[in-house]
C-alpha positions in Angstrom: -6.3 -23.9 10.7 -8.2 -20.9 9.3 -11.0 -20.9 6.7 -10.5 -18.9 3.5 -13.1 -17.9 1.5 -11.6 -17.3 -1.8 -14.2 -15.3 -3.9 -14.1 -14.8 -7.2 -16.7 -14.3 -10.5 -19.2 -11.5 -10.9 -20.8 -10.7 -13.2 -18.9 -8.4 -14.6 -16.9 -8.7 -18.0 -14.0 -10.0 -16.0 -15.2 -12.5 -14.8 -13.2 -15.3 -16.1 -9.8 -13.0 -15.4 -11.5 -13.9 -11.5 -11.8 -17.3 -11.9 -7.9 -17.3 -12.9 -6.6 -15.0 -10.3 -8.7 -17.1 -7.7 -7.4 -20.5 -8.8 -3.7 -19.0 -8.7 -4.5 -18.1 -4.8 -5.9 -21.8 -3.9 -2.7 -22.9 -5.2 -0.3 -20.8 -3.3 -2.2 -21.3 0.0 -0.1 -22.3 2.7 -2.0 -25.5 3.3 -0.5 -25.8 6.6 -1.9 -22.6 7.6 -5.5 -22.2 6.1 -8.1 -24.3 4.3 -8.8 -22.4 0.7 -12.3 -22.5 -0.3 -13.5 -20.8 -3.7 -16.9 -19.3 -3.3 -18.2 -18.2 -6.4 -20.5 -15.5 -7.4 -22.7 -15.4 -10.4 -26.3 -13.9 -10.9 -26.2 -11.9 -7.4 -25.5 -15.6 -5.6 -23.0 -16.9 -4.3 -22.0 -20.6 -4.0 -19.3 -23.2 -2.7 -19.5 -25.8 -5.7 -23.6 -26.0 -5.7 -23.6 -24.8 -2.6 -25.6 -21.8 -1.4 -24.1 -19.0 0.8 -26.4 -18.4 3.0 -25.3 -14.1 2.7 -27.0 -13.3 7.0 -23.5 -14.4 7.8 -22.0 -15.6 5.1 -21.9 -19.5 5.8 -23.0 -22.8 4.1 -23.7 -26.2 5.0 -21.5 -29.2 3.9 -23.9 -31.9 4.8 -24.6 -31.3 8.6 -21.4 -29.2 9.4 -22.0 -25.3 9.2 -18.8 -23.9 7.6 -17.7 -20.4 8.7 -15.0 -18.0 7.1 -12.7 -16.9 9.2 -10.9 -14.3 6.5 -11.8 -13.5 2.9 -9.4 -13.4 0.2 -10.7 -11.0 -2.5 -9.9 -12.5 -6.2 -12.9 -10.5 -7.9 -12.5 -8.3 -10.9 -14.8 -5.7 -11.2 -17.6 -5.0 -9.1 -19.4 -6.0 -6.2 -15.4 -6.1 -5.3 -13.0 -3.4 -6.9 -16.0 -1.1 -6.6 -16.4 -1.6 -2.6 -19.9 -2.5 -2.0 -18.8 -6.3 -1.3 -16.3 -4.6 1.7 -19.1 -2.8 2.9 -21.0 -5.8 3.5 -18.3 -7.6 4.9 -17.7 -5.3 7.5 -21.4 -4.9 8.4 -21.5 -8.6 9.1 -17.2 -8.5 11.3 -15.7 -10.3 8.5 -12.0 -9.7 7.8 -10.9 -9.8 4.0 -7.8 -8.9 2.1 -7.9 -5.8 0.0 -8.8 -1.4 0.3 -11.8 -0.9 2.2 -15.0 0.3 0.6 -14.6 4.0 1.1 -11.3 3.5 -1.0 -11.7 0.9 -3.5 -15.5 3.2 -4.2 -13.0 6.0 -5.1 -10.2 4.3 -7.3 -12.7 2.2 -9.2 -14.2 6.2 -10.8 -11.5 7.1 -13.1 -12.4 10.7 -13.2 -12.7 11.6 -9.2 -9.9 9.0 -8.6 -7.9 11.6 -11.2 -9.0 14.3 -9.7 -8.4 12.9 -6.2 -4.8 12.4 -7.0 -4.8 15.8 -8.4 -5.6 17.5 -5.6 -2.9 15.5 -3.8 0.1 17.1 -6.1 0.4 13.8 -8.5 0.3 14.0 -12.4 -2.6 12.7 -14.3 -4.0 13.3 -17.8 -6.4 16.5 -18.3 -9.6 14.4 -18.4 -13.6 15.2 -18.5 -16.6 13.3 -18.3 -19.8 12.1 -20.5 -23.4 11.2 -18.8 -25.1 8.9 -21.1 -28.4 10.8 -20.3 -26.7 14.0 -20.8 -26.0 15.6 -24.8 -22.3 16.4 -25.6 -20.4 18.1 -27.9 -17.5 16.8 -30.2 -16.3 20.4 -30.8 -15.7 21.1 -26.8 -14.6 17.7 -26.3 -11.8 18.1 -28.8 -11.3 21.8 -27.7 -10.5 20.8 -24.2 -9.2 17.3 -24.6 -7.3 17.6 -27.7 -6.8 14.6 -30.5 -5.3 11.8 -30.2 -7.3 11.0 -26.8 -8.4 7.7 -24.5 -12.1 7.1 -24.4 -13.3 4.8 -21.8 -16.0 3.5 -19.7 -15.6 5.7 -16.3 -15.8 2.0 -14.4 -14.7 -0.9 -16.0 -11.2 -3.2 -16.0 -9.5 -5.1 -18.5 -9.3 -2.4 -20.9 -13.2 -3.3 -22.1 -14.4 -0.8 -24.1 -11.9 2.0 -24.4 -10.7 3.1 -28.0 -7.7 6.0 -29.2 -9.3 8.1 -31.0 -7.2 10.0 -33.5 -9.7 11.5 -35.7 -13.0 14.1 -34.9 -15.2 11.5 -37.2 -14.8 8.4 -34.6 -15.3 10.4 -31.1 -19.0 9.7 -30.8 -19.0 5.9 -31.7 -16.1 5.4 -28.8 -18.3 7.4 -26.9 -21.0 4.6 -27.9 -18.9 1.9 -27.1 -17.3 2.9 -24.1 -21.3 3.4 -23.1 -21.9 0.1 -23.4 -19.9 -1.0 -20.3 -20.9 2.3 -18.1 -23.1 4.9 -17.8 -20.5 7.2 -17.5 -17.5 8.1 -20.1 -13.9 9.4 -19.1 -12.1 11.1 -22.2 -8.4 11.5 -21.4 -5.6 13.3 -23.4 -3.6 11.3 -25.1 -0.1 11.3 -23.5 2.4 9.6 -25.3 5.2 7.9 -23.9 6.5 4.4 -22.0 3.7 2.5 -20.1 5.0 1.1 -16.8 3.6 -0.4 -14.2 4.5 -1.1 -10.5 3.4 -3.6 -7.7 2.9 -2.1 -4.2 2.0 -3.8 -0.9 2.8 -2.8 3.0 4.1 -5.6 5.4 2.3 -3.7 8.4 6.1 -2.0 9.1 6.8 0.0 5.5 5.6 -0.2 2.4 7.1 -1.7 -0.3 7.2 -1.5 -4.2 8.1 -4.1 -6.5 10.4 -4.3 -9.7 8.5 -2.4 -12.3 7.0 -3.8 -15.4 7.5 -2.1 -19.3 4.6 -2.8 -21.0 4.8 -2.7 -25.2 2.2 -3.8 -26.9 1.6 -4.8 -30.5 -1.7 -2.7 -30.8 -2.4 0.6 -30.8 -2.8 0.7 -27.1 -2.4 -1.9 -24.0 -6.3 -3.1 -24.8 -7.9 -6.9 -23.4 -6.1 -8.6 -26.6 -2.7 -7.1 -25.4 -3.3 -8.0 -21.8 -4.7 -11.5 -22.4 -4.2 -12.9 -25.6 -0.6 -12.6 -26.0 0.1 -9.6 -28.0 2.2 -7.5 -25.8 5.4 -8.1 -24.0 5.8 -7.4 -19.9 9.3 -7.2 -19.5 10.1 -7.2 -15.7 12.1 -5.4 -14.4 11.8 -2.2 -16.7 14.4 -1.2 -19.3 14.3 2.4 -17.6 17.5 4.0 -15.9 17.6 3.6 -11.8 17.0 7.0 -11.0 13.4 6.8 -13.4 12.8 3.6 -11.4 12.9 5.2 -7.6 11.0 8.0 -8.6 8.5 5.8 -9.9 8.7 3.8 -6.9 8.6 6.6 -4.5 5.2 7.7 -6.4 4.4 4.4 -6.0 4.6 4.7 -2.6 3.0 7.5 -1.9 0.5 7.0 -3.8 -0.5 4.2 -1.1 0.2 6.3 1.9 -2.2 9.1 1.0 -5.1 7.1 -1.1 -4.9 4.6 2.1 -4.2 1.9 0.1 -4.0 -2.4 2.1 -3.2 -5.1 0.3 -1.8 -5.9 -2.4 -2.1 -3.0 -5.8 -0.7 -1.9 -8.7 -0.3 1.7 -10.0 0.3 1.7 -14.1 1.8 5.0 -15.7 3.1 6.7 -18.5 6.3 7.9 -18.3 6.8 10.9 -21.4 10.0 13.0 -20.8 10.8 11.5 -17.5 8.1 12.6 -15.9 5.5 9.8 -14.8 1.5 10.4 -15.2 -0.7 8.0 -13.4 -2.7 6.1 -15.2 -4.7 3.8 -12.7 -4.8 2.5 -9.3 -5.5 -1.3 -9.2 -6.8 -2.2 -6.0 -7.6 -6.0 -6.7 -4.9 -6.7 -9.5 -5.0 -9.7 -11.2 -3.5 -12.5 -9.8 -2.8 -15.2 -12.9 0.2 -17.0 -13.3 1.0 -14.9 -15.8 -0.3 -11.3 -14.4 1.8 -8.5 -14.1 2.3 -8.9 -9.9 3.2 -12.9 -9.9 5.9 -11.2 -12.3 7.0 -8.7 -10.2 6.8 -10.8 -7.3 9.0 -13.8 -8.9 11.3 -10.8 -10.0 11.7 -9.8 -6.4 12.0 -13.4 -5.5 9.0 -13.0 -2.9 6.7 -16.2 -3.5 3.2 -16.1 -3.9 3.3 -18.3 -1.1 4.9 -15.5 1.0 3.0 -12.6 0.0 -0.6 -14.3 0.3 0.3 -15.5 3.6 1.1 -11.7 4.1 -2.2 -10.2 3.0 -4.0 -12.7 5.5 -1.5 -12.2 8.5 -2.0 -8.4 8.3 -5.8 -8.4 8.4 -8.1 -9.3 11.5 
């Protein structure tokens, strides 16, 4: 029986979306398969219960017995995880985990070169600059390039912490102030209005495949941490969107995870305005709570979590 490390925490503002996503995977381990362990990180340490992971090779000690991991499952939002310095380490020290590598996850989790990225690659994504927070900007050539209404948000965050829609010229810099709060770098993005949908992609080692998309409508302004958490949006899975809008999504979908060199399990969120789909995001460690937009999908495709964990730890060694 294999040892699974299920890590989770952070320090991040997400980490209690971890601690969900991470209690969803012990769950739906195939307990005849592997023995799930949470390890839990908090304050740069990481621990099994009050245990100490001892980080030269990643092991602790229950009572005499040295435990080893034989795979990782990655259930952290936020960095050291969707930002790829956790995968780095892992493959200094030969151990396999579930999820992009560190090159990749390094490049999705910057909004701005991850846009640009996908740019270059022929996909749509909003016109979009960036803000230093040691560097003076200016309203006027924000506005000027950007255009009002427009997204501001931290360059390198999840959960939708501190982004705002600014409509008017008098709110830009406090956004800008928030947004600064979370990162040290801002992304302002035009404003494209339109259908927010979303869409589940993993590969089974043979193909690719994409999951029944998700239409997002929220109650706020925008799909913000109150709308993703606290109940005020509806997911409605699949999609209300016409079958040919829903391959071509999918088909973006999938390339998307061919030419980014996406593993695992992800999620690619979009706005769709006059049939034609602009990428929003790439989540490379999507949350994983029973009521997440993936366990949606999944149950929609009438794949069980079961299944498709069992998946992302068969297809890594």
């Amino acid at each position: 029986m294999e040892i699974i490390g299920i890590l989770t925490g952070g320090d991040s503002a997400e980490y209690h979306i971890s601690l969900l996503s991470a209690k969803t995977v012990l769950k739906h381990l195939d307990n005849t398969k592997y023995n799930g362990i949470i390890i839990s990180l908090k304050n740069d340490e990481y621990k099994v219960g009050n245990k100490k992971i001892d980080t030269s090779d990643f092991s602790y000690f229950n009572g005499n017995n040295k435990i080893k991991f034989d795979k990782i499952f990655i259930a952290l939002h936020g960095p050291p995880a969707e930002n790829g310095l956790i995968q780095d380490y892992f493959d200094k020290i030969s151990l396999p985990y579930t999820s992009c590598n560190s090159k990749v996850s390094s490049l999705t989790f910057d909004k701005f070169e991850c846009n640009k990225t996908l740019q270059d690659h022929g996909f749509r994504c909003a016109d979009s600059l960036i803000i230093y927070s040691n560097k003076l900007f200016s309203e006027d050539d924000i506005i000027g390039k950007i255009g009002l209404p427009c997204f501001v948000k931290p360059n390198s965050a999840g959960s939708s912490y501190g982004i705002s829609k600014v409509i008017k010229k008098a709110d830009l810099t406090q956004a800008i102030e928030k947004a600064l709060l979370h990162d040290n770098k801002v992304i302002v993005e035009r404003f494209i209005n339109g259908k927010e949908i979303s869409c589940g992609v993993f590969s089974d080692e043979k193909k690719i495949i994409t999951l029944p998309l998700t239409e997002i409508i929220t109650e706020n302004d925008f799909f913000d941490y109150e709308a993703k958490y606290e109940g005020k949006s509806q997911e409605i899975t699949p999609a209300k969107i016409n079958t040919q809008l829903t391959s071509e999504i999918q088909r973006i979908t999938t390339n998307i995870y061919k030419r980014m060199n996406l593993s695992g399990i992800c999620r690619v969120d979009f706005i769709i305005q006059n049939n034609q789909a602009y990428i929003l995001e790439i989540n490379t460690i999507p949350g994983l709570s029973e009521k997440s937009i993936i366990p949606q999908q999944l149950k929609a495709a009438n794949i069980s979590l079961l299944e498709i964990f069992d998946l992302c730890l068969s297809n890594i060694n």
